[in-house]
LOLUMLO-104049 format. One record per residue (C-alpha): x, y, z; residue number from 1; residue in one letter. Coordinates in nm, 2 decimals. Each point is the difference from the previous one (the first is absolute). Example, Ala and Ser with C-alpha at 12.3 -4.5 7.8 and 13.67 -1.06 7.14 Angstrom:
<sites>
SITE      u      v      w   k r
SITE   1.23  -0.45   0.78   1 A
SITE   0.14   0.34  -0.07   2 S
</sites>
This chain:
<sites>
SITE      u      v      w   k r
SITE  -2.26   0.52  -2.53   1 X
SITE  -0.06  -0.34   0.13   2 X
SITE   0.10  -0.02   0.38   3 X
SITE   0.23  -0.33  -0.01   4 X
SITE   0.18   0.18  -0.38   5 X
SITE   0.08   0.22   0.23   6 X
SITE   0.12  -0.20   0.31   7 X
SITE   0.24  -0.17  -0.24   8 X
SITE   0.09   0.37  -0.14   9 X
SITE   0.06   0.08   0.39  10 X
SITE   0.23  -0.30   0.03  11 X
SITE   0.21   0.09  -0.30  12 X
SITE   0.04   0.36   0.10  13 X
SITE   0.12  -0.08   0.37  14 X
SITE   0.24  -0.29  -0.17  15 X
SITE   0.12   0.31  -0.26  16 X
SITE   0.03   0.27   0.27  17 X
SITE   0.20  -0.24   0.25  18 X
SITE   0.20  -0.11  -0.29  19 X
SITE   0.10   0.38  -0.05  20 X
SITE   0.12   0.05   0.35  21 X
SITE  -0.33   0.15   0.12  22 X
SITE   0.00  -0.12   0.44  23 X
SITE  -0.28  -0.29   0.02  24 X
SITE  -0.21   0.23   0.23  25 X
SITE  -0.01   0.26  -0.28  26 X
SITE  -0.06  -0.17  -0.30  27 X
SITE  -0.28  -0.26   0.17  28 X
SITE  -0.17   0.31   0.18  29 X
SITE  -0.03   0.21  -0.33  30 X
SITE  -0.09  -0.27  -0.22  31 X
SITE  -0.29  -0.09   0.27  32 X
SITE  -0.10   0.32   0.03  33 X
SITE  -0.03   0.06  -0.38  34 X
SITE  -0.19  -0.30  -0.04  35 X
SITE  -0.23   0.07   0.29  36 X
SITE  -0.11   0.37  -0.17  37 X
SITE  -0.07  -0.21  -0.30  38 X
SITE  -0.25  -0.23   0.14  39 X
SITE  -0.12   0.15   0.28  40 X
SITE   0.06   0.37  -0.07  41 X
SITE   0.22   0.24   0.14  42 X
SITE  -0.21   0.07   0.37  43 X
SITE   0.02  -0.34   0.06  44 X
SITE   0.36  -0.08  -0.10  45 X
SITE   0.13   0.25   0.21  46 X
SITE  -0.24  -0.08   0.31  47 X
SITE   0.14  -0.35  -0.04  48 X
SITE   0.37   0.14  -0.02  49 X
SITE  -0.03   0.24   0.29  50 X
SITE  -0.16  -0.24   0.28  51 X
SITE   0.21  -0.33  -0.09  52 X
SITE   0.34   0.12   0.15  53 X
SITE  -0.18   0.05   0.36  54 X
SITE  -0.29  -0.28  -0.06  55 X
SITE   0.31  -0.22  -0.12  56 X
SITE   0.25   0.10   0.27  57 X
SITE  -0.17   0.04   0.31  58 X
SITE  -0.01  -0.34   0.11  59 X
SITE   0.16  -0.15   0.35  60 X
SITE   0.15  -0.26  -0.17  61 X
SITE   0.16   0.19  -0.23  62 X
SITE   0.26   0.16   0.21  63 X
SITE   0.19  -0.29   0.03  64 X
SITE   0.16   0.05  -0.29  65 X
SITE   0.22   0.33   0.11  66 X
SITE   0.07  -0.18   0.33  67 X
SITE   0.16  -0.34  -0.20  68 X
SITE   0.19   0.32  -0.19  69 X
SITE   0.12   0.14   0.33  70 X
SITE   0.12  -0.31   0.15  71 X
SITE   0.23   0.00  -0.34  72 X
SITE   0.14   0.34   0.03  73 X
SITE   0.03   0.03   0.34  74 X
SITE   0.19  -0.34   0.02  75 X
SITE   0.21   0.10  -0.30  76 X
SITE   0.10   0.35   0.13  77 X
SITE   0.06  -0.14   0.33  78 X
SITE   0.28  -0.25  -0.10  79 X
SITE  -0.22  -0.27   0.15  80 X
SITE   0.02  -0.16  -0.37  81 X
SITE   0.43   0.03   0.02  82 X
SITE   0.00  -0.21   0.30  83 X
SITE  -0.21  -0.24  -0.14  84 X
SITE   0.21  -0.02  -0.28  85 X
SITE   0.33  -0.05   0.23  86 X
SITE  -0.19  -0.28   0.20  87 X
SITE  -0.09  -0.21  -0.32  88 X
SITE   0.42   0.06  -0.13  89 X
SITE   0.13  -0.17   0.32  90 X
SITE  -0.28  -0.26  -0.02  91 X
SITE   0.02  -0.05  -0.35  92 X
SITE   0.33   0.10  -0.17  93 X
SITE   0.18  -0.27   0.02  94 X
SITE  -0.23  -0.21  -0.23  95 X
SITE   0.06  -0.04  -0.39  96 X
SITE  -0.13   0.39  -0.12  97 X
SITE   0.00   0.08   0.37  98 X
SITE  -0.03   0.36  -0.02  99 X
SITE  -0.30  -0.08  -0.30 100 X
SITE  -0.13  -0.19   0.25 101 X
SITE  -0.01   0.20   0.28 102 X
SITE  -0.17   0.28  -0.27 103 X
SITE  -0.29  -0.17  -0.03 104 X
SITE  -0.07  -0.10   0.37 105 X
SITE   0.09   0.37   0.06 106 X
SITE  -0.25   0.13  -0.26 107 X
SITE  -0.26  -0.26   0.10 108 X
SITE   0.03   0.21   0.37 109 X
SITE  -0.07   0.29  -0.14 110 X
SITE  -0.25  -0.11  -0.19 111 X
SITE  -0.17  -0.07   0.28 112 X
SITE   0.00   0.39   0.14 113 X
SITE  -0.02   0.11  -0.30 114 X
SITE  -0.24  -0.12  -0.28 115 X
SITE   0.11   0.25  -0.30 116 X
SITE   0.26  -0.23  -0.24 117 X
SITE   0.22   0.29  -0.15 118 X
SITE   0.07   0.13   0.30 119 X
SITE   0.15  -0.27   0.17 120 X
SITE   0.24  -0.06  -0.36 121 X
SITE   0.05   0.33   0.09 122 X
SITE   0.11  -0.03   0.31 123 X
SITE   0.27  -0.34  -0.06 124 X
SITE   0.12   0.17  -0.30 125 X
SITE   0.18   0.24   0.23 126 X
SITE   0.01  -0.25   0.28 127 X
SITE   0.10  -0.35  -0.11 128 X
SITE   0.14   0.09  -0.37 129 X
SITE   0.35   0.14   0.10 130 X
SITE   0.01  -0.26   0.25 131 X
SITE  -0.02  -0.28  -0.27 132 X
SITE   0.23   0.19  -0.20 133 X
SITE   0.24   0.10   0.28 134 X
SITE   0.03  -0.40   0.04 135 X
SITE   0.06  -0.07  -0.37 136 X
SITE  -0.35  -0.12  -0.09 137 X
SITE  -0.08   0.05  -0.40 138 X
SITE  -0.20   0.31  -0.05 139 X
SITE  -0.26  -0.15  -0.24 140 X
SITE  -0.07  -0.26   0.26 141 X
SITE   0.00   0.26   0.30 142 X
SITE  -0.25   0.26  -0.17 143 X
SITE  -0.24  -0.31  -0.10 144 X
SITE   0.00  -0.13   0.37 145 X
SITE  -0.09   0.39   0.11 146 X
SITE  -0.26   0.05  -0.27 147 X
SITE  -0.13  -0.35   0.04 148 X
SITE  -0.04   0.05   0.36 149 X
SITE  -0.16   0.32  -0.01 150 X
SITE  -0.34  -0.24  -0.12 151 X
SITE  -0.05  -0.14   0.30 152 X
SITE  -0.14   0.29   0.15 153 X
SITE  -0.31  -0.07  -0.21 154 X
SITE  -0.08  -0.30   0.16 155 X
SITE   0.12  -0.07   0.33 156 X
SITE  -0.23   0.24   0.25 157 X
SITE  -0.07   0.28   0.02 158 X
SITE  -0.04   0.05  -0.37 159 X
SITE  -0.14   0.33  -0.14 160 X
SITE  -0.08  -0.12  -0.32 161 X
SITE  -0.21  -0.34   0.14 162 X
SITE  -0.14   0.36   0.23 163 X
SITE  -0.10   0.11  -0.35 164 X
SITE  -0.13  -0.27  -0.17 165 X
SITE  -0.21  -0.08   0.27 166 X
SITE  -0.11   0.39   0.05 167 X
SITE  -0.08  -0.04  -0.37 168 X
SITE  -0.20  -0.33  -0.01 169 X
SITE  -0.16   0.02   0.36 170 X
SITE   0.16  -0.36   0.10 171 X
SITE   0.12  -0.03   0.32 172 X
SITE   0.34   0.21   0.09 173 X
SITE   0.10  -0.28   0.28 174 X
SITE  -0.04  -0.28  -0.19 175 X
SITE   0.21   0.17  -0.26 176 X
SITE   0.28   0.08   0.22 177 X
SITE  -0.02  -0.39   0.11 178 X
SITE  -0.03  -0.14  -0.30 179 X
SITE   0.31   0.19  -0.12 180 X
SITE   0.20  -0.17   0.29 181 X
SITE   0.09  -0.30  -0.13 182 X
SITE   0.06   0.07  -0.42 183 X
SITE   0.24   0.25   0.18 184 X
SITE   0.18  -0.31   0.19 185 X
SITE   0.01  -0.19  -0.31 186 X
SITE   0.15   0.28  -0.20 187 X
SITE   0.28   0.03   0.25 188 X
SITE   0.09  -0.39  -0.01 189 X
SITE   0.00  -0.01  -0.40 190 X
SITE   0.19   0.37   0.01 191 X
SITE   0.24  -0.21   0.21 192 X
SITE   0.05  -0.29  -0.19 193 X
SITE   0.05   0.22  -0.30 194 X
SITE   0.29   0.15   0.16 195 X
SITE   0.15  -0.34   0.13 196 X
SITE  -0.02  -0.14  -0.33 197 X
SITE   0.16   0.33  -0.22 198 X
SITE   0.31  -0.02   0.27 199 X
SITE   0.00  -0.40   0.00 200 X
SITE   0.08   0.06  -0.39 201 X
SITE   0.20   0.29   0.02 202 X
SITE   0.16   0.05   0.37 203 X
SITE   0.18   0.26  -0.11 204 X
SITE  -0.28   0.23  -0.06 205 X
SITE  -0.04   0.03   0.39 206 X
SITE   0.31  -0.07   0.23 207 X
SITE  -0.05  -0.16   0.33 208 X
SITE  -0.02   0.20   0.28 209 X
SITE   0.24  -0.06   0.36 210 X
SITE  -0.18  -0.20   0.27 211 X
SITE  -0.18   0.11   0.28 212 X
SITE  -0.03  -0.17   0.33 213 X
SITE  -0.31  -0.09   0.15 214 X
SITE   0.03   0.32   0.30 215 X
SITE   0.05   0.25  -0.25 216 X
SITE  -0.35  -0.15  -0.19 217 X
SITE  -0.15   0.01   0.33 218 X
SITE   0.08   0.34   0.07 219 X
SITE  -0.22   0.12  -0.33 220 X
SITE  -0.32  -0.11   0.15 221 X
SITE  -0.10   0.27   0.14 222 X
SITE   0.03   0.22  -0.32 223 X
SITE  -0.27  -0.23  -0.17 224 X
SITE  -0.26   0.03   0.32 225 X
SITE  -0.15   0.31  -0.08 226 X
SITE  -0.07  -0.13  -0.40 227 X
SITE  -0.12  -0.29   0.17 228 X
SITE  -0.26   0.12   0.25 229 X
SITE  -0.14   0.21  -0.27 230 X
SITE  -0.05  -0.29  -0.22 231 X
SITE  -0.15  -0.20   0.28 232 X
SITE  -0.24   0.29   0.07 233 X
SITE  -0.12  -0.02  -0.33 234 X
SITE  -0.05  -0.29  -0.08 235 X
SITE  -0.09  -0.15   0.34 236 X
SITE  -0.27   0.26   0.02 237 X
SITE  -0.19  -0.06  -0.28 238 X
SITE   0.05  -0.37  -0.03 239 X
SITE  -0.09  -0.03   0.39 240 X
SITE  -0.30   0.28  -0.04 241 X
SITE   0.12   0.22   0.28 242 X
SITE   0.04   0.28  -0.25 243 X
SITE  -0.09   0.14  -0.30 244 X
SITE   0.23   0.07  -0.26 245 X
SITE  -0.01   0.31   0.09 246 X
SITE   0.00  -0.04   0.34 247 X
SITE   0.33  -0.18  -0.05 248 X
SITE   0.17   0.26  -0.25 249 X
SITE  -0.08   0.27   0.26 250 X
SITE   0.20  -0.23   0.30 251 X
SITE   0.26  -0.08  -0.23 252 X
SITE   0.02   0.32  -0.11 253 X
SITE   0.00   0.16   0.32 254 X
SITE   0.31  -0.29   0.09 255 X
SITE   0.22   0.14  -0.27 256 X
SITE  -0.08   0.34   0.15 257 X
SITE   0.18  -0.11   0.31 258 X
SITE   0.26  -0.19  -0.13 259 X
SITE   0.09   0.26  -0.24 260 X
SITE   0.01   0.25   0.28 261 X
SITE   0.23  -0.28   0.20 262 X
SITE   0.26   0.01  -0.27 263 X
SITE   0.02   0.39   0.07 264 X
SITE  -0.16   0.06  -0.36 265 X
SITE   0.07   0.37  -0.07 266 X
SITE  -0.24   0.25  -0.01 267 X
SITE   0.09   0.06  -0.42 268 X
SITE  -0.02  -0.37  -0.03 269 X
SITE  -0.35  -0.05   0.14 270 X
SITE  -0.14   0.32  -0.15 271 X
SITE   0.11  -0.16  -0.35 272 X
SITE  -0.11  -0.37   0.09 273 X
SITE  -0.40   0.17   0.05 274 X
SITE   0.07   0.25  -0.28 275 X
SITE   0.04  -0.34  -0.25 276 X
SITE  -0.27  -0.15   0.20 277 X
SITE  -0.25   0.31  -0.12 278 X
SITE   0.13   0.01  -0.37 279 X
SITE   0.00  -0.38  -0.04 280 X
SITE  -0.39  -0.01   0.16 281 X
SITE  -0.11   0.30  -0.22 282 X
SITE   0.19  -0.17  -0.34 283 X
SITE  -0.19  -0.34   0.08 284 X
SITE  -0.32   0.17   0.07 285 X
SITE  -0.03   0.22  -0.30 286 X
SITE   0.06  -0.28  -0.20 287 X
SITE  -0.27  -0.13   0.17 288 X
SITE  -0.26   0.29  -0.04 289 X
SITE   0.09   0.03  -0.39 290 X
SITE  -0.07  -0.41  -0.07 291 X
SITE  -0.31   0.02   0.19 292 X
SITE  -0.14   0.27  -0.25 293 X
SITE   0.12  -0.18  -0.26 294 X
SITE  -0.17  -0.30   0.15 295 X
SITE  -0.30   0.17   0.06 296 X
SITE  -0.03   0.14  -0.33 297 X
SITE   0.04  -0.40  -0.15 298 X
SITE  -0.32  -0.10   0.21 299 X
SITE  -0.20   0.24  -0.14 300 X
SITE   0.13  -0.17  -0.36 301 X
SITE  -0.11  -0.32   0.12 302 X
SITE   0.33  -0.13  -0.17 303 X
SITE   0.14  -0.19   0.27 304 X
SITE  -0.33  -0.21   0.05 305 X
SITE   0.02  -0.11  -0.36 306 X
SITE   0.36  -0.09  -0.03 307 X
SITE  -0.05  -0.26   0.33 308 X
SITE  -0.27  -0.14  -0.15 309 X
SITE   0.20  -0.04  -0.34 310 X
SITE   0.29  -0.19   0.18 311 X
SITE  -0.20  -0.16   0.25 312 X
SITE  -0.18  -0.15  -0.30 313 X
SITE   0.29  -0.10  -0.21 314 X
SITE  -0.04  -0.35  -0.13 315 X
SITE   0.39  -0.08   0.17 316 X
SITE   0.11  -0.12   0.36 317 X
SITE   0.01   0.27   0.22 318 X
SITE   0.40  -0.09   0.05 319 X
SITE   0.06   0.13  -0.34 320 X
SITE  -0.13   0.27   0.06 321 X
SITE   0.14   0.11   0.36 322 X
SITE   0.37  -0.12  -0.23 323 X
SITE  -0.12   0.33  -0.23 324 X
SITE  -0.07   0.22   0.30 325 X
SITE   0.39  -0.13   0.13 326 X
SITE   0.18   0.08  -0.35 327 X
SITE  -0.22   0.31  -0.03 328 X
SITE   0.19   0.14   0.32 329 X
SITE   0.29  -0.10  -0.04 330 X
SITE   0.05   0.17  -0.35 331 X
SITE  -0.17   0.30   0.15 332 X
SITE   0.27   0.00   0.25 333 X
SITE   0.25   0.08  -0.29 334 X
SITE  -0.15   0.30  -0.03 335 X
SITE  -0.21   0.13   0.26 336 X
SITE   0.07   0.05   0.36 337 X
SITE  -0.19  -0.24   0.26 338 X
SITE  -0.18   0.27   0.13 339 X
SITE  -0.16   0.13  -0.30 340 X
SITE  -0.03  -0.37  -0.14 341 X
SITE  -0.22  -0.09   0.32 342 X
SITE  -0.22   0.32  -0.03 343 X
SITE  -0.06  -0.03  -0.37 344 X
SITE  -0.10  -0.41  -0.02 345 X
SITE  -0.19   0.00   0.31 346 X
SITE  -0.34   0.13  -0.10 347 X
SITE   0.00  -0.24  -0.28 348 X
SITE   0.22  -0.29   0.08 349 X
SITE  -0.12  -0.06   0.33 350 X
SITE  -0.37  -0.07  -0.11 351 X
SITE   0.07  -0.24  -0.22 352 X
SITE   0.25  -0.19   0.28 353 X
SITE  -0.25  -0.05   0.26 354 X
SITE  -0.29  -0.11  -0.27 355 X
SITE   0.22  -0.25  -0.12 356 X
SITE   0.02  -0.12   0.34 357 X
SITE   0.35   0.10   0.16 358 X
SITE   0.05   0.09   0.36 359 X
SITE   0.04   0.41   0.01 360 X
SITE   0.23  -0.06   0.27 361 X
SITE   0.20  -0.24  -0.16 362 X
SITE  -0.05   0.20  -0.34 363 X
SITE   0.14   0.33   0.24 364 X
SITE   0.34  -0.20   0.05 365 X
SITE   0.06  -0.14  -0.35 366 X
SITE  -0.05   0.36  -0.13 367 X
SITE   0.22   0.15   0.28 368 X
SITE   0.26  -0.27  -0.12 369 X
SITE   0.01   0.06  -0.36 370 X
SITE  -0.02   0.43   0.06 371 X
SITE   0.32  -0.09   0.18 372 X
SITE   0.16  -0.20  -0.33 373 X
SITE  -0.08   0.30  -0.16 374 X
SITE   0.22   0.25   0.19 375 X
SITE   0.36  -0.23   0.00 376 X
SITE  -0.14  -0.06  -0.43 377 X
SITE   0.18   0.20  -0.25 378 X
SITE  -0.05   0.21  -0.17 379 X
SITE  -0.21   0.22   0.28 380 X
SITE   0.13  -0.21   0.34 381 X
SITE  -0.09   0.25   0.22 382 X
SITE   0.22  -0.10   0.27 383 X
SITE   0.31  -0.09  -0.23 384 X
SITE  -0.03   0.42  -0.07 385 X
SITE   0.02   0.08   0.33 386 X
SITE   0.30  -0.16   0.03 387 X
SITE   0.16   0.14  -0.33 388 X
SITE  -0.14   0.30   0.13 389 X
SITE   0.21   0.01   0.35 390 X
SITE   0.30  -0.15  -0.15 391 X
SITE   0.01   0.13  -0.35 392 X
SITE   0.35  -0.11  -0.01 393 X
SITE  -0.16  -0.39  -0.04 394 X
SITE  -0.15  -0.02  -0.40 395 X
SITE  -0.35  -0.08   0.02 396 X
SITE   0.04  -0.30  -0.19 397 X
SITE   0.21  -0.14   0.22 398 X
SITE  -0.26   0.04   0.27 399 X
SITE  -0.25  -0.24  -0.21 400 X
SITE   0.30  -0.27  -0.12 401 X
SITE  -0.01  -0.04   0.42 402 X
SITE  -0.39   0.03   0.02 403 X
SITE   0.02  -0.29  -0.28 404 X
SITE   0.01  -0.31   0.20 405 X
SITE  -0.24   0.11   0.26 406 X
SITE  -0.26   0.05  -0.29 407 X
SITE   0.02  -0.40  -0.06 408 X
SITE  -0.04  -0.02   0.37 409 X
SITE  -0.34   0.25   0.03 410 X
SITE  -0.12  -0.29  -0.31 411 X
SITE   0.03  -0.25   0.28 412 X
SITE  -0.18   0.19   0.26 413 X
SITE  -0.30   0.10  -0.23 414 X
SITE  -0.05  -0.38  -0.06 415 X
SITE  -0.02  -0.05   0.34 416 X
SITE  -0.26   0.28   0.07 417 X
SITE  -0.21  -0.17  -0.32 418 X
SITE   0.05  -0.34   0.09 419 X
SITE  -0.04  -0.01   0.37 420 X
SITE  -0.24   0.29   0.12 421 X
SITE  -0.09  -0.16   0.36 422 X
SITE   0.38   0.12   0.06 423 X
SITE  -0.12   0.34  -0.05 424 X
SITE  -0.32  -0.06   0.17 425 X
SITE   0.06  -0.15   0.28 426 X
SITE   0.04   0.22   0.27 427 X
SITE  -0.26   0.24  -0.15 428 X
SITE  -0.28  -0.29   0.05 429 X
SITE   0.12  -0.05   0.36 430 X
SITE  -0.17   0.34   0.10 431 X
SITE  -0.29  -0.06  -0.18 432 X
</sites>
């Protein structure tokens, strides 16, 4: 059979077997190694199999990924993320859609110790829902400010799935994790003017809260240093070059550690925070392993070479095109979760991208953004299931009538991304 036949036969099986509930890693490792036994022969296909997991994995910079994880999980399990939470209420709360409000600042602090966007929904489902509802806030509205938030975590550093997209494309991990800084600021403001303007119209879908006086503000402080000087290790690290991202994962890591031990974290606690830490690493990296076969296995079809040069040479501006690649994603994200969307488009999408002349950094941050559409979009909103799936008591569909106005509000921030990339490149040029 003719090698690229076959590439496209590769890429409709993986799109078949995911579309059946087979896991990503499964599906994309099998397919790969099918095809590689076809073209190669089965000696080869299976040497290539065996040695990518190590050859793949055991890389430095690699292990920054389960130390952005443990930051999460250990901040999570040590209540660090409740008292952020608390701090951005007394701040925050009065406000129109105070308690919305302080949501997303909350969720923006863990996003930056954690990196992984379902669970922080997760986490403020149980956290900041009955507290909206306690207060008389509308449900539909509530759930959408939780699932809604939960994105943020894809963006603002440290980001596992920037980690993975660059692991995948061999870009630069730091500039990632810079570059996602400031789409992750933007998405905040426009989450928050969302909210002001749903409660402007409607005040009765979030009550006000009682006021707070500036000593009793003052007095929260100190719950949002320890989110803070992990940030600011981080990011001042890599921006500055004193470390690299690794470097800085392992001392903001190692921060956490203490921090959590501070609280008094019990020993079931931490034994469960680096129990999640170890399945969420192994989950992400077995995706990993199975896309690279599958990857592998396209190379040797030359397929991807010859769809670049097929776009590349399209007789159309090149901003039609990147429009395609946008609406592509975003109805995959009906359907597919981000992770699996990422893995599967990459090897050809990607290509085609950077021949057309886009920044890959840049390109990294659009595609983060519109992964994250794709998990508040019905009818697979990844994160609008974890909430349904936590409080089953709250109809699903209820959950994406509040996701609804956000979704107008993502629309805004993706033009933004398109239409002014220096935004998203700026800091990452200033360590060139």
């Amino acid at each position: 059979m003719d090698p690229v036949t076959l590439g496209y036969i590769g890429i409709a099986l993986v799109i078949t077997l995911i579309v059946l509930g087979v896991p990503v890693a499964f599906a994309t490792a099998f397919t790969g190694i099918c095809g590689l036994i076809m073209i190669r022969g089965f000696d080869v296909a299976v040497g290539l199999a065996g040695i990518i997991p190590y050859s793949e994995s055991a890389h430095y910079s690699l292990s920054v990924l389960p130390l952005f994880i443990a930051i999460g999980f250990l901040a999570m399990h040590a209540g660090i993320t409740t008292s952020a939470y608390n701090a951005a209420r007394v701040w925050v709360g009065r406000a129109p859609g105070g308690l919305a409000t302080a949501t997303i600042f909350a969720s923006a602090g863990f996003a930056a110790v954690s990196g992984a966007s379902t669970a922080s929904t997760a986490v403020f489902t149980r956290l900041a829902l009955p507290e909206m509802e306690k207060r008389g806030y509308d449900q539909a509205l509530a759930t959408g400010v939780v699932a809604v938030g939960g994105t943020l975590a894809a963006l603002i550093p440290p980001s596992a799935i920037l980690v993975i997209y660059g692991i995948l494309v061999e870009e630069s991990i730091g500039a990632l994790l810079l570059a996602g800084f400031v789409p992750g600021l933007i998405s905040i403001v426009v989450y928050l003017l969302v909210i002001t303007i749903v409660v402007t119209v409607k005040p009765s879908l979030a009550p006000r809260l009682e006021r707070t006086t500036m000593m009793e503000k003052i007095k929260t402080i100190p719950q949002l240093a320890g989110i803070m000087l992990v940030v600011g290790v981080i990011l001042v690290g890599i921006y500055f070059g004193i470390m690299t991202p690794t470097e800085s994962a392992a001392v903001a890591t190692a921060i956490m550690f203490v921090m959590a031990l501070a609280k008094k974290i019990s020993f079931a606690d931490l034994r469960l925070g680096l129990l999640d830490t170890v399945k969420t690493t192994v989950m992400i990296f077995m995706v990993i392993w199975g896309v690279l076969v599958f990857v592998r296995f396209l190379a040797f079809t030359g397929l991807p070479g010859i769809i670049t040069d097929s776009v590349v040479g399209l007789d159309v501006p090149r901003w039609v095109i990147l429009l395609a690649v946008v609406i592509l994603y975003l109805l995959m994200g009906m359907v597919l979760d981000g992770m699996g969307m990422m893995m599967l488009t990459l090897p050809v999408v990607y290509p085609a991208i950077v021949g057309l002349g886009y920044d890959p950094i840049w390109f990294g941050v659009l595609l983060v953004k519109l992964i994250e559409v794709g998990v508040v979009t019905p009818p697979v909103g990844l994160n609008c299931y974890v909430v349904n799936g936590i409080r089953p008591d709250i109809p699903l569909d209820k959950v994406f009538k509040g996701v609804a106005p956000f979704l107008v509000g993502e629309i805004v921030i993706i033009a933004i991304i398109i239409l002014f990339p220096d935004l998203i490149l700026f800091l990452p040029n200033m360590i060139k």
